[in-house]
ROTI-119174 format. One record per residue (C-alpha): residue in one letter; chain; x, y, z negated. Coordinates in steps of 0.1 Angstrom, whole numbers, plus 5000, padded with zeros to 4 digits. Layout:
   aa   ch      x      y      z
    a    A      X      Y      Z
...
This chain:
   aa   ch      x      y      z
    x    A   7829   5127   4620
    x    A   7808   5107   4595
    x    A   7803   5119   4561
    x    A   7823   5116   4535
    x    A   7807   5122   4507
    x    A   7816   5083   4495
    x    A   7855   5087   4497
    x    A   7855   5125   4485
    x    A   7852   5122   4448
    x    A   7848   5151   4420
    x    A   7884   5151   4413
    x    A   7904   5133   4443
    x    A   7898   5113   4476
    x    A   7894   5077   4471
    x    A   7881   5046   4492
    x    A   7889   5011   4501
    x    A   7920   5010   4530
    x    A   7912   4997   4566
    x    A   7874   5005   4560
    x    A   7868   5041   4545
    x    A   7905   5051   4543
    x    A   7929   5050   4575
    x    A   7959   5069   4586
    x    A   7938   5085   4610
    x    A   7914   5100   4588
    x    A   7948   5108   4561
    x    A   7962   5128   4587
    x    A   7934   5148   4591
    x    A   7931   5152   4555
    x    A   7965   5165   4557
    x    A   7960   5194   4583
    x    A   7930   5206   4567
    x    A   7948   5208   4532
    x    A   7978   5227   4553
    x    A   7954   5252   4566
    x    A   7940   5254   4529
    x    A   7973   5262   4510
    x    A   7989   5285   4538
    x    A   7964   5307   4532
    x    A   7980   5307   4498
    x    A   8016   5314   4513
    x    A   8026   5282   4506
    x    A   8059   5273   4522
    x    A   8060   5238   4519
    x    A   8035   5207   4507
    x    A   8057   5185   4485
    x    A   8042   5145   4492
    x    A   8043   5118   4467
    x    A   8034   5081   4466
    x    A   8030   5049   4446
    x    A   8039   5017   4451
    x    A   8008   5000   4471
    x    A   8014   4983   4502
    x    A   7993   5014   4521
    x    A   8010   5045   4504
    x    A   8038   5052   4525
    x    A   8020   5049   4557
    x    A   7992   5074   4544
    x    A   8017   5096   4533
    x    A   8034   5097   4565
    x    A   8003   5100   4578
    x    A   7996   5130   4556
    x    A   8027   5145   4562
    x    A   8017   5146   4603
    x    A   7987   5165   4596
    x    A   8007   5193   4573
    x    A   8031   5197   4598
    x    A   8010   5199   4625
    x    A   8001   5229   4610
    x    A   8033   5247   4608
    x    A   8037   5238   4572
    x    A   8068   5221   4562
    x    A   8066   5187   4539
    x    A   8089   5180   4507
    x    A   8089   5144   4507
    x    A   8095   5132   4474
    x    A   8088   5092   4478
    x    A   8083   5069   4454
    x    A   8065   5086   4422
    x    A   8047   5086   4396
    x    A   8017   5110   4394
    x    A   8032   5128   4372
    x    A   8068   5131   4389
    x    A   8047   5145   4413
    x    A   8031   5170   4394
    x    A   8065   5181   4382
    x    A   8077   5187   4415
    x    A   8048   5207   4420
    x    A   8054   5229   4390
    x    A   8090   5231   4389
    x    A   8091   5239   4431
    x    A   8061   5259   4432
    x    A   8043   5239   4457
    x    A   8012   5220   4463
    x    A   8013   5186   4462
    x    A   8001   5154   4473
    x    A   8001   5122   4455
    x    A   7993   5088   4473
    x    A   7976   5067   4448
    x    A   7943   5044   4433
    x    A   7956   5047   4402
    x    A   7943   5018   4380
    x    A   7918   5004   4412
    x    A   7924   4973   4426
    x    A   7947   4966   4451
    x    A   7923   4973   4485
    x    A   7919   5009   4475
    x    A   7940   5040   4477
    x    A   7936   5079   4472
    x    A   7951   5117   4473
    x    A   7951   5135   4445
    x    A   7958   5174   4454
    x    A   7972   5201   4436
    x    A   7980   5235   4442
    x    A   8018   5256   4437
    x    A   8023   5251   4398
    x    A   8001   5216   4394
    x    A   7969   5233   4396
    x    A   7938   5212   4403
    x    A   7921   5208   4432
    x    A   7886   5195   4429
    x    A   7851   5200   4446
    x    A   7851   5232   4432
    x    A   7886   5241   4441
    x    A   7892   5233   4472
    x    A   7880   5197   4478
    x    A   7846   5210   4492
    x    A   7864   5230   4518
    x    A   7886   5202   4529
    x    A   7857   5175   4532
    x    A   7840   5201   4552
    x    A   7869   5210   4582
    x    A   7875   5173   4580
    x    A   7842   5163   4586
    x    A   7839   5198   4615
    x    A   7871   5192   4629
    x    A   7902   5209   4621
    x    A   7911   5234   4645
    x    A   7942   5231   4664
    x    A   7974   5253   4655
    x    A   7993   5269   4686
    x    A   8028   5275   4667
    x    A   8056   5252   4661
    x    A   8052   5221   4639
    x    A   8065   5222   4604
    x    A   8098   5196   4594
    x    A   8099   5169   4569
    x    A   8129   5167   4547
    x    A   8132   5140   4517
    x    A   8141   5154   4482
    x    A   8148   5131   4449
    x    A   8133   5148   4420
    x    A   8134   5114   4398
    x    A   8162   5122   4375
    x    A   8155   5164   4372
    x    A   8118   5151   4362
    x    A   8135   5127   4335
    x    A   8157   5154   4325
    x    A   8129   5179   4319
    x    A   8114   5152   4296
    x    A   8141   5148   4273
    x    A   8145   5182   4273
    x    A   8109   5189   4258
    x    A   8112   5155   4238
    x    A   8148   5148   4219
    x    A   8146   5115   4211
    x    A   8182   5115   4202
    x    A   8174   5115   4168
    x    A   8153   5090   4165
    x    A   8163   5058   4142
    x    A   8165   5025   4161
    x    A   8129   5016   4176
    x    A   8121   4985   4197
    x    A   8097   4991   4220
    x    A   8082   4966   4246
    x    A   8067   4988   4275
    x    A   8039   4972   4303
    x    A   8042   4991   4339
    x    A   8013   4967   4350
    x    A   8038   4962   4384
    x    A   8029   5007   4382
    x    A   8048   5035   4383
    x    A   8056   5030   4350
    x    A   8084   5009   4364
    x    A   8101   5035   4382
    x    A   8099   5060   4355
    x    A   8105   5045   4323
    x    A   8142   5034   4333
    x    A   8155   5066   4345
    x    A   8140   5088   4314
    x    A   8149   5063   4290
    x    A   8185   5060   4303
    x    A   8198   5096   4290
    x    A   8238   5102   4289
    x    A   8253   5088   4258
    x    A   8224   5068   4256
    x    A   8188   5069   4233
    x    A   8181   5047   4202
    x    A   8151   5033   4219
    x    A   8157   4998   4230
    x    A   8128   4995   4264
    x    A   8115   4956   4265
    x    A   8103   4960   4299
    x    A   8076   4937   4313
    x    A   8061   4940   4349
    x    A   8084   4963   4361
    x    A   8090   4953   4393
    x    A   8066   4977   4413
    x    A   8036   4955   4436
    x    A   8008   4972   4445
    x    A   7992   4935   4448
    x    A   7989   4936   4412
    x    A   8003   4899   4409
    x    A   7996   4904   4366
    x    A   7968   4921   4356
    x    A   7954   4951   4371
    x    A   7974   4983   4356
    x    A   7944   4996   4338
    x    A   7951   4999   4300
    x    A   7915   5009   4296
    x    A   7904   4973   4299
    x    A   7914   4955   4269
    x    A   7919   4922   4290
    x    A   7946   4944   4305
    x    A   7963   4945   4269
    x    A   7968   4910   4260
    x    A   8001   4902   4271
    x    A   8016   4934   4253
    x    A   8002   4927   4223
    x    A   8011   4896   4222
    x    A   8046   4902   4235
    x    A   8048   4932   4204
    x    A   8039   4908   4176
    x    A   8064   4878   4191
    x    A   8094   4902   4193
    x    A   8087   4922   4162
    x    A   8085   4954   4178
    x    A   8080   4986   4163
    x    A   8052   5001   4193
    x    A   8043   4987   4223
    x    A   8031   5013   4258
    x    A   8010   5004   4287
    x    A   8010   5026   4316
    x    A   7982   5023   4339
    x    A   7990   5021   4384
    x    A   8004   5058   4386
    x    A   8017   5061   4354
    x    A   7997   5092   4344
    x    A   7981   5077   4313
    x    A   7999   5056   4286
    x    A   7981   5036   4261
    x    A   7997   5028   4223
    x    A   7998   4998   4204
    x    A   8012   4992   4171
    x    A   8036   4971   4153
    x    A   8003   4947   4149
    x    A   7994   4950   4182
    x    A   7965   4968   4178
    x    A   7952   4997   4200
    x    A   7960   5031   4187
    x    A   7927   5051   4197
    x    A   7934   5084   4224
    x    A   7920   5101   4197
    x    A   7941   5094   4171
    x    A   7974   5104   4196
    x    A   7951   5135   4208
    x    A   7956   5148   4171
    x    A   7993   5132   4168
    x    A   8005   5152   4191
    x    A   7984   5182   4185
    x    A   8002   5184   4151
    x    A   8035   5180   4169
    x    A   8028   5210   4194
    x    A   8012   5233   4167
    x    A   8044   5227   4150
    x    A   8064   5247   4179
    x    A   8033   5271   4180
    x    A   8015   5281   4150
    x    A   7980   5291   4153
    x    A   7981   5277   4189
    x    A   7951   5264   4208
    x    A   7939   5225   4218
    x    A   7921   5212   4242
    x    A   7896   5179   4235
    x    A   7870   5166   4252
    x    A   7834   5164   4239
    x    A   7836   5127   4230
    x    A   7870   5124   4216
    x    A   7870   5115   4180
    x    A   7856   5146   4158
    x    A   7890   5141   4136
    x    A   7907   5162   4165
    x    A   7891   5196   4160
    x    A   7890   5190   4120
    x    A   7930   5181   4120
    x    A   7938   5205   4148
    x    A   7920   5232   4126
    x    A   7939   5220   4094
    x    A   7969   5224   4105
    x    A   7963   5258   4119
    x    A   7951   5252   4157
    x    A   7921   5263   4174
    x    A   7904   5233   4185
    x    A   7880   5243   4218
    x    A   7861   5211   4229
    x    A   7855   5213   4274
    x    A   7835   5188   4294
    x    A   7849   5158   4307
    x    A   7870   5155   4334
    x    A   7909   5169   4342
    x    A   7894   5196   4360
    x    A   7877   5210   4334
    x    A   7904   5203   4306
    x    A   7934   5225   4326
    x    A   7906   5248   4333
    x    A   7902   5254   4297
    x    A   7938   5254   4290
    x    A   7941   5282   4317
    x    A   7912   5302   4300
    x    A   7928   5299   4267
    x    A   7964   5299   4273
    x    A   7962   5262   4250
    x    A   7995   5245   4244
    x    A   7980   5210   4245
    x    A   7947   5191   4259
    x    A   7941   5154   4252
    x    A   7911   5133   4264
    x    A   7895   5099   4252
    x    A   7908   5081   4282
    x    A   7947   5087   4274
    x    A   7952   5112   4298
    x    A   7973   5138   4281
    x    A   7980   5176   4293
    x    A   8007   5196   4278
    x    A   8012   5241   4289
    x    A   8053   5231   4289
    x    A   8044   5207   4321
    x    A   8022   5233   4339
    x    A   7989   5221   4320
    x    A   7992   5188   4341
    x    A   7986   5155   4327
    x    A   8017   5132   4318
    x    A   8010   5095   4300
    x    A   8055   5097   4298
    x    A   8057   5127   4276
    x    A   8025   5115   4255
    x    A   8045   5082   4248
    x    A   8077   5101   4246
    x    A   8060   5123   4214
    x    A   8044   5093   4196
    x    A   8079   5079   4197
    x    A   8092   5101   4182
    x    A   8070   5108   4153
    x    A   8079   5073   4145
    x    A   8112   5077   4149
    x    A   8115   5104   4124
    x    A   8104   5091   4095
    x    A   8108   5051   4081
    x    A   8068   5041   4080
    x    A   8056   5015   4105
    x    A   8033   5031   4138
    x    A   8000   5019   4120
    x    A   8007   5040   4087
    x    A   8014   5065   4107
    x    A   7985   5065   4127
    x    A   7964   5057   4098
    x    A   7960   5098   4088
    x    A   7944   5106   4123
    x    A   7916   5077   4125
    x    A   7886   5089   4100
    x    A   7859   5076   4117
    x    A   7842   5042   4133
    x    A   7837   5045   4167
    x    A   7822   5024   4198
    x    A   7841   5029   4226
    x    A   7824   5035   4261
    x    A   7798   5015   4268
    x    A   7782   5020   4300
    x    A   7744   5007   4308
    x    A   7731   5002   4344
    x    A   7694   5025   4345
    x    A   7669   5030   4372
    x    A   7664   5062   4363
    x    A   7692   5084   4345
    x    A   7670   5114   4340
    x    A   7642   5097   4325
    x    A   7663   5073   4301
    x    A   7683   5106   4287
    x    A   7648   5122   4282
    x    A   7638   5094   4261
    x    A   7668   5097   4238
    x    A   7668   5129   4232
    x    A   7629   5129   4222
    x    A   7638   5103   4200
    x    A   7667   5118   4180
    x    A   7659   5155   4187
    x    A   7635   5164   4160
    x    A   7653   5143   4136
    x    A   7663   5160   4102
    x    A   7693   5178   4106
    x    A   7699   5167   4143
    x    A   7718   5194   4165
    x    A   7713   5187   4202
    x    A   7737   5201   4233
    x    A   7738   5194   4270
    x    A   7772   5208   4272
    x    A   7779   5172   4295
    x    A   7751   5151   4294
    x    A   7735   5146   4261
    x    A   7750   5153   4228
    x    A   7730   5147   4192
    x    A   7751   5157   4158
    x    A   7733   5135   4131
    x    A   7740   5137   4093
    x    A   7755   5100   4098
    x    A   7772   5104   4130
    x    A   7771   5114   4167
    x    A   7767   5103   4199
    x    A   7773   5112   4236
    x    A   7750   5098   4267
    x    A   7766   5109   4301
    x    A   7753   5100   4336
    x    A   7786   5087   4356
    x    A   7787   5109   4391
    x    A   7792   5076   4410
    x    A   7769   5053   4402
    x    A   7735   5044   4384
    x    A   7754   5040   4351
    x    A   7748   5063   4315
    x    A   7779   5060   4299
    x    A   7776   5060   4258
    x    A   7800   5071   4229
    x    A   7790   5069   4191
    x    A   7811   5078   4158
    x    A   7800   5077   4123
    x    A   7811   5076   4092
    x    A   7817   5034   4089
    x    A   7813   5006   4108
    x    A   7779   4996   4095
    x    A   7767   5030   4103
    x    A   7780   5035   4139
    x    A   7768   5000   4150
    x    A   7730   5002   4138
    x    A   7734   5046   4155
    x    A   7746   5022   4187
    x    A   7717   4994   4189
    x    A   7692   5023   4184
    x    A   7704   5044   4211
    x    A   7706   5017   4234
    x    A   7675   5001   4229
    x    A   7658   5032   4244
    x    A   7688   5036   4271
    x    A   7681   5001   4279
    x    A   7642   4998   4274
């Protein structure tokens, strides 16, 4: 067996279909994860998947390998990666979810997860699976586990509703983009409570295509925006929500059809969860807004900033007991759904905080954005090493400069910060600045990146 060091990612196992991902090589995936988790006393593997053409071949696939190590399969279907994760938690069983997420439509993935929506990552698990895959699984002598098919769609909805009453809410319109995702699944069946919801869902692209026909389902690309916002500002809507391909992150756009930062509905919610637990912790990623700890600790929270990554947010949450996590790239993790990540209940929260009071979405984002900030901008370098060396002798002797390398490269400044990461993947450092105003933040920017890029 070849290496696989190319498909086996920090987090999850990714690759292009037909040429680094088969159902061959997803089968063997599958017994090796089997003989991971049994060690555990698992019971069962419950198996998810998305809507790409490839998904429920590999999860069959998958499914042939746990069973051919005496583990049974819980065979959810078609589901978001969340729905997944809440079969998981709520049937106390690893999981497998069959998806690219926002990737184009060649690729597809696993993500794994332990009983309870624990992570499984190079560190916990991952490793050990890329290595009997790439050894060779050994056999196993017993009888082969059973398949059976489970629908978990409307108890995941339920759940939902239950930890977000929208009930209340006053009338909200509310155009919603699957990107041809998950999203499409989901959205119908949570919105669609008995006696109904005052949210009335303008759905567009919700017929689920894994070719993408659109625009790719990735919210993080503004391009990937444009027909939402423009769809909110022709029907008057009060919010408009972009899922990305598995539906785990959501994105939020206002009544103008502006983007409301991750930030910004990192602190949102915060305030919403400290409100059910006083004095509670929060999770936020080192380059989320620095408005999150400093309205997190207002209102009573204990703001603990993690690296970067899912892995090291539920971690954290673990650590910490935290009732809520949030990261710059909308993914969204919440203790009531077993510290997992869920872009549905995110939305489901900034709803309603609108809906309870008669302000517009952009007043009442307005409180949690304090700061200018640059977005991600990634630069293509030669050398990472060297070019983070170079910016940090630049800024770290400056007056009243505070340096970390908690994840890459960190410098506090008296008129702002910024953040240089290496990406894992490629020859990329990946930059985020704040500062005080506009003015400030873009002339912090040029100067960072005039060494980066030197």
């Amino acid at each position: 067996m070849s290496d696989l060091s190319g498909i086996v990612k920090a987090y999850d196992i990714r690759g292009v279909v037909g040429e680094q991902l088969d159902e061959d090589l997803v089968e063997r995936f599958g017994a090796a994860f089997a003989r991971l988790v049994v060690g555990e006393a698992a019971s069962a593997v419950v198996i998810g998947h998305d809507m790409r053409d490839s998904s429920p071949g590999l999860a069959s696939a998958f499914a042939r390998g746990v069973t051919s190590q005496g583990v049974d399969v819980v065979s959810i279907g078609l589901a978001s990666t969340d729905q997944l994760y809440f079969a998981s938690g709520s049937l106390n069983l690893p999981g497998a979810m069959f998806t690219a997420s926002h990737n184009p439509a060649k690729y597809n993935g696993i993500k794994l997860c332990r009983a309870g929506a624990a992570p499984v990552g190079q560190d916990s698990g991952l490793a050990e699976i890329k290595e009997s895959v790439e050894q060779g699984v050994p056999p196993f002598e017993g009888a082969r586990g059973v398949v059976t098919e489970r629908d978990v769609l409307a108890d995941y909805a339920a759940y939902l509703r239950k930890l977000v009453d929208l009930s209340a809410s006053r009338p909200l319109k509310v155009v919603v983009d699957a990107g041809n995702g998950m999203g499409g699944h989901t959205v119908p069946q949570v919105f669609s409570a008995p006696g109904g919801l005052p949210i009335d869902i303008v759905p567009m692209y919700f017929e689920l295509d894994g070719s993408f026909p659109n625009h790719e389902a990735n919210p993080l690309d503004p391009a990937n925006l444009v027909d939402l916002q423009a769809k909110v500002r022709e029907l008057g809507a009060d919010a408009g929500v972009a899922f990305d391909g598995d539906a785990d992150r959501c994105f939020i756009v206002d009544e103008n059809g502006d983007p409301v930062a991750p930030s910004a509905i990192t602190a949102l919610v915060a305030v919403r969860e400290l409100a059910k637990d006083p004095g509670a912790t929060v999770i936020h990623n080192l380059i989320t807004s620095k408005a999150v700890p400093e309205i997190v600790a207002e209102h009573g929270g204990k703001p603990v900033r993690t690296r970067v990554g899912h892995s090291f947010i539920k971690a954290s949450m673990a650590e910490t007991d935290a009732i809520f996590g949030g990261e710059h790239s909308a993914h969204y993790y919440f203790r009531d759904f077993w510290r997992a990540d869920t872009g549905m209940l995110a939305a489901m929260h900034v709803l309603a905080a609108l809906g309870e009071q008669d302000g517009p979405l952009s007043e009442l984002t307005a409180s949690y954005r304090r700061y200018a900030a640059s977005g991600e901008i990634n630069s293509t370098v030669d050398d990472q090493v060297a070019r983070q060396l170079a910016v940090k002798d630049a800024f770290g002797n400056r007056p009243g400069a505070v340096v970390d390398e908690l994840d890459g490269l960190t410098v506090e400044l008296p008129e702002g910060w910024f953040n240089l990461r290496p990406s894992n993947t490629e020859p990329l450092l990946r930059l985020n600045v704040e500062a005080q105003d506009e003015d400030a933040m873009r002339a912090l920017t040029d100067e960072v990146l005039a060494i980066v890029r030197g």
